[in-house]
One Martini backbone bead per residue (centre of mass of N, CA, C, O) as a GRO file, in nm:
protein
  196
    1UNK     BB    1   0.049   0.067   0.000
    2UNK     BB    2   0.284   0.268  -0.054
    3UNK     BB    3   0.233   0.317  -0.369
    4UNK     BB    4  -0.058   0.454  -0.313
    5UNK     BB    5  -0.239   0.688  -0.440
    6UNK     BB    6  -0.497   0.979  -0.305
    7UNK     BB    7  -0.712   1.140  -0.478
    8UNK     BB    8  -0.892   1.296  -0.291
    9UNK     BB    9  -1.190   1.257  -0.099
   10UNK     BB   10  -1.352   1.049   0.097
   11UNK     BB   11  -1.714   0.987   0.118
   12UNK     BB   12  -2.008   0.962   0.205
   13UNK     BB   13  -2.276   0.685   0.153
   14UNK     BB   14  -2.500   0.512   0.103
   15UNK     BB   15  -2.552   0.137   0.184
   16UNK     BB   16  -2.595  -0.151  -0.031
   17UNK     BB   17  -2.713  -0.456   0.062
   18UNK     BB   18  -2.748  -0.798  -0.134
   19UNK     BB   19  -2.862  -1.106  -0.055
   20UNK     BB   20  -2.932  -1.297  -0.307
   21UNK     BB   21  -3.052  -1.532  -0.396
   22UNK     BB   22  -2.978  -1.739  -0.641
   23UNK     BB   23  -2.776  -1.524  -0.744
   24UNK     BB   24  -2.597  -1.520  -1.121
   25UNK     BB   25  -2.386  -1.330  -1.329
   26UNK     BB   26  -2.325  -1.483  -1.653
   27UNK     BB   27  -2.140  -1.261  -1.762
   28UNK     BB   28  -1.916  -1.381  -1.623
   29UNK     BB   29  -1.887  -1.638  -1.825
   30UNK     BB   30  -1.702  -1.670  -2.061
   31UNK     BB   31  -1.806  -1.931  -2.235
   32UNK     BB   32  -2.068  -1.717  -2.272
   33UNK     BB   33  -2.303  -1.596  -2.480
   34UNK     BB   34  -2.487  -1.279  -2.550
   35UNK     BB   35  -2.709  -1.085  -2.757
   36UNK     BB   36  -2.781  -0.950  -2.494
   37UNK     BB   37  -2.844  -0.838  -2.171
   38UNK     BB   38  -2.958  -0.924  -1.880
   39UNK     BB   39  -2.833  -0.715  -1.708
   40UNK     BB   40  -2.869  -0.374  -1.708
   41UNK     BB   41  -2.874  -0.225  -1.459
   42UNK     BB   42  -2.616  -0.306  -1.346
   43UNK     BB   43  -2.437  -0.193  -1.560
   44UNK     BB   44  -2.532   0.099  -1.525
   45UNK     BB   45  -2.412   0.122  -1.258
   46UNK     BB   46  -2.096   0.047  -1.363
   47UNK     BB   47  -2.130   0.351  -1.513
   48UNK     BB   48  -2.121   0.472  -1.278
   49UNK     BB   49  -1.956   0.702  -1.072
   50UNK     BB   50  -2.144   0.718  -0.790
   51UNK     BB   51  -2.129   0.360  -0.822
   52UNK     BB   52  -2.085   0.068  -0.673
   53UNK     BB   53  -1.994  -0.297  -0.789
   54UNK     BB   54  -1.990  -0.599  -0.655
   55UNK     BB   55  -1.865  -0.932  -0.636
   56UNK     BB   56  -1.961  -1.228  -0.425
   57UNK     BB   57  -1.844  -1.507  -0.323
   58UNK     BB   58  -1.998  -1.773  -0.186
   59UNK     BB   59  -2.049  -2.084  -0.008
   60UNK     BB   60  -2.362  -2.109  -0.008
   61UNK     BB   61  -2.515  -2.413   0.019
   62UNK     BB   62  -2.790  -2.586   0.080
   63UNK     BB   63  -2.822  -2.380   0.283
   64UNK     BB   64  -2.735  -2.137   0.497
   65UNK     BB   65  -2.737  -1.794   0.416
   66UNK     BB   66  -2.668  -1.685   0.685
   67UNK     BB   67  -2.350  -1.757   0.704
   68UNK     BB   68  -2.278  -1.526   0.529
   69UNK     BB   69  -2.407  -1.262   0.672
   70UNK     BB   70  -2.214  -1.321   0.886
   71UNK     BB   71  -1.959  -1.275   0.746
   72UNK     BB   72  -2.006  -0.982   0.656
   73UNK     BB   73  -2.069  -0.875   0.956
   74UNK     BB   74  -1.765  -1.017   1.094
   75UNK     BB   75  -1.559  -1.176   0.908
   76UNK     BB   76  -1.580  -1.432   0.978
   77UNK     BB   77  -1.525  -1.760   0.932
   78UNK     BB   78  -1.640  -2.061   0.910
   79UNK     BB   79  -1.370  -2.250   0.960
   80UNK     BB   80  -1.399  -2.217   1.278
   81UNK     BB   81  -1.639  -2.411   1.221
   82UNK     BB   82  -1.826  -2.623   1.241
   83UNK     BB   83  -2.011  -2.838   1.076
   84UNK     BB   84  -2.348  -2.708   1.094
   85UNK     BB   85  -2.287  -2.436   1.214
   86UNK     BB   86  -2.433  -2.182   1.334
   87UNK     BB   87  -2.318  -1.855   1.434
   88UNK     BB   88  -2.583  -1.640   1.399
   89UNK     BB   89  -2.772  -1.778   1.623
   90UNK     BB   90  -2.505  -1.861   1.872
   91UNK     BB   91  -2.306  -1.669   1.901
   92UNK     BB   92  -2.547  -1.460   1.904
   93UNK     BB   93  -2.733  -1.530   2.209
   94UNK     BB   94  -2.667  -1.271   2.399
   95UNK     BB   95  -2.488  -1.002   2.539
   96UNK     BB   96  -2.250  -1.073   2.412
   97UNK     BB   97  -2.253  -0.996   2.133
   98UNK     BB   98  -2.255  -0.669   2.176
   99UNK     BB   99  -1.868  -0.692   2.166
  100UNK     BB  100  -1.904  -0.787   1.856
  101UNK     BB  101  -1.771  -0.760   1.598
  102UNK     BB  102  -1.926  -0.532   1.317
  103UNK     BB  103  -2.048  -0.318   1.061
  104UNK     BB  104  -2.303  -0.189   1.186
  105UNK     BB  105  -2.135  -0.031   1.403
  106UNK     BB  106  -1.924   0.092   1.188
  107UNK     BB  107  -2.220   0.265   1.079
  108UNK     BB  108  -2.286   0.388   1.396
  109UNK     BB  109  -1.984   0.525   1.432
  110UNK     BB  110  -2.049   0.725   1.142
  111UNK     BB  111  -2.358   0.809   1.185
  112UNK     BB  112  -2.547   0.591   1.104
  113UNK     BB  113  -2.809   0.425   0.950
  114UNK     BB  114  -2.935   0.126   1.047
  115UNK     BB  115  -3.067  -0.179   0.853
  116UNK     BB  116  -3.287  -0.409   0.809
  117UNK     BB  117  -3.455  -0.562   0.512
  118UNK     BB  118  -3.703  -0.806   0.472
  119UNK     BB  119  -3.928  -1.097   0.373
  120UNK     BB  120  -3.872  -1.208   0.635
  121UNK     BB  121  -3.925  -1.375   0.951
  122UNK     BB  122  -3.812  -1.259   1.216
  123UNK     BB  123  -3.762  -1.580   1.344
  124UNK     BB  124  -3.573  -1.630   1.113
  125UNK     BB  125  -3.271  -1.752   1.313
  126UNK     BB  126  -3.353  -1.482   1.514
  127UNK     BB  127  -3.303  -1.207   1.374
  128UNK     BB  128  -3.446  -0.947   1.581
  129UNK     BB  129  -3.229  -1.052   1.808
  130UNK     BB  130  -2.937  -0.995   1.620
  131UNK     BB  131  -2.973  -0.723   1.499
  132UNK     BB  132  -3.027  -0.594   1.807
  133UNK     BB  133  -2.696  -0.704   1.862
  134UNK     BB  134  -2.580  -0.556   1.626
  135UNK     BB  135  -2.736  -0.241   1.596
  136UNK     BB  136  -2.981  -0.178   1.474
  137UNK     BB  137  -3.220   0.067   1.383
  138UNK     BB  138  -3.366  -0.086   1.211
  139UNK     BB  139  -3.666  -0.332   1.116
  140UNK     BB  140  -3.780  -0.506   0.835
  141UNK     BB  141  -4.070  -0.713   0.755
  142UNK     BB  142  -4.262  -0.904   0.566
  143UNK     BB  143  -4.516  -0.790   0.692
  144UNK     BB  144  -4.450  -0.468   0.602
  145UNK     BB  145  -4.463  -0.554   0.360
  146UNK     BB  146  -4.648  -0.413   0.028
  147UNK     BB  147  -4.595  -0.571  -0.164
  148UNK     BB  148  -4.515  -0.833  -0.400
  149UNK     BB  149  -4.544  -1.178  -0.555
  150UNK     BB  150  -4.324  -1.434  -0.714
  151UNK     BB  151  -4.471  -1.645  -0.680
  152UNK     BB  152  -4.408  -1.726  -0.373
  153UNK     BB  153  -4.191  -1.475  -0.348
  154UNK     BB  154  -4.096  -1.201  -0.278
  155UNK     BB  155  -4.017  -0.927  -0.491
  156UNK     BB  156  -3.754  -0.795  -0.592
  157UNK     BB  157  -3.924  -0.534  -0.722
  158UNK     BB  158  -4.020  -0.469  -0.444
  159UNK     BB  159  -3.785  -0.442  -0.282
  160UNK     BB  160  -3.659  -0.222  -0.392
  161UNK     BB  161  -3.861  -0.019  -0.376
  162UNK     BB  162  -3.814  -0.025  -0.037
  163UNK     BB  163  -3.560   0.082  -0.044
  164UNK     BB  164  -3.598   0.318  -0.188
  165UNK     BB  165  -3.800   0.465   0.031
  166UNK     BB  166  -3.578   0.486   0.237
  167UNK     BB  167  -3.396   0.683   0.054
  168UNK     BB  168  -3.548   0.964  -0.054
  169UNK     BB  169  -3.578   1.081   0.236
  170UNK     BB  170  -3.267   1.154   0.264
  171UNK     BB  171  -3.080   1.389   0.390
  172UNK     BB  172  -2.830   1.630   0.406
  173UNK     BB  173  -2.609   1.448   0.582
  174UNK     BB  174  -2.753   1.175   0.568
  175UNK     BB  175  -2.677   0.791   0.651
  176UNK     BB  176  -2.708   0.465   0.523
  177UNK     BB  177  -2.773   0.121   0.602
  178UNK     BB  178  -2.857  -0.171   0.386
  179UNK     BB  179  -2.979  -0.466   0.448
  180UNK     BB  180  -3.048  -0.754   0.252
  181UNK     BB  181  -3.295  -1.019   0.197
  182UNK     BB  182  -3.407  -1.228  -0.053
  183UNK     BB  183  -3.686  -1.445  -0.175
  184UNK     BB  184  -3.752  -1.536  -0.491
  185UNK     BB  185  -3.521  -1.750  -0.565
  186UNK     BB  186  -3.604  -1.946  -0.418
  187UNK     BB  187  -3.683  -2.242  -0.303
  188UNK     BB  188  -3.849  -2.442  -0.489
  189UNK     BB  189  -3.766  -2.582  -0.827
  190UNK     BB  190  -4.072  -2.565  -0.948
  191UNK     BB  191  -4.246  -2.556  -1.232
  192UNK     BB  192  -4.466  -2.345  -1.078
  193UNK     BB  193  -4.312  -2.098  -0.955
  194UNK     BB  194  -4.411  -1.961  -1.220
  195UNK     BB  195  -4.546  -1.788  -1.462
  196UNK     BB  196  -4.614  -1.834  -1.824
   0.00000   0.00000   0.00000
């Protein structure tokens, strides 16, 4: 790093973090072309320069997409952990949670208002009682979205509206935090899932 120059100074931004279930941009695999784009808006983020967009490979597959979550939120890996343990809602189990490090707590320490909104049930994995010890200043659950449902499950396309409706009326000068966790794309990935 020492030989890194940073010209301009770093400044605050909303920041919205989605965890999309089974989401894999095809357009990233070499072996494959397309005859016109698949996500647009994706790309079109990508040539804003107001705007950041990062790929990330995450271990989770078969279930069990909440210890990506836990990965994300305290930096620990998984390694540290047998297979099966749950750390998300094990490991943050009483008020010792609330001194174990998290990304929540430093977009807390620098000012931001920081929130979890998912179309998912507060109960699922202890969800409303971690976020409460990560620190999260607001959390809102699936009861509470008036959004629509794709096949069994609300629809990425309303969850986008939810973030965006959050962020719309932030003041200059306050900077907000969003976790989501969508739920279009779950299993089961049965013949009726969609309709045709």
């Amino acid at each position: 790093y020492d030989d890194v120059t940073v010209s301009g100074k770093w400044g605050k931004a909303n920041v919205v973090f989605i965890l999309s279930e089974a989401f894999s941009d095809l357009e990233n695999i070499s072996e494959i072309t397309f005859n016109e784009p698949l996500m647009q808006e994706i790309a079109n983020y990508k040539k804003d320069n107001d705007k950041m967009v990062f790929d990330l490979l995450v271990p989770a597959y078969g279930g069990s997409s909440v210890n990506t979550a836990f990965e994300i939120l305290t930096g620990a890996s998984l390694t540290f952990w047998a297979p099966g343990f749950i750390p998300y809602n094990q490991y943050y189990s009483d008020s010792i949670g609330k001194n174990a490090p998290n990304i929540i707590k430093e977009f807390n320490n620098n000012g931001y208002t920081t929130m979890y909104l998912t179309p998912w049930g507060e109960d699922s994995y202890n969800s409303k009682r971690n976020y409460k010890l990560f620190g999260a200043d607001k959390t809102i659950y699936g009861s509470k979205l008036k959004g629509s449902n794709k096949g069994q499950f609300y629809s990425d396309k309303s969850l986008m509206k939810d973030i965006y409706n959050q962020l719309k009326n932030t003041k200059e000068g306050e900077y907000k935090f969003i976790m989501t966790a969508s739920g279009q794309n779950h299993f089961p990935y049965t013949e009726d899932k969609y309709e045709k």
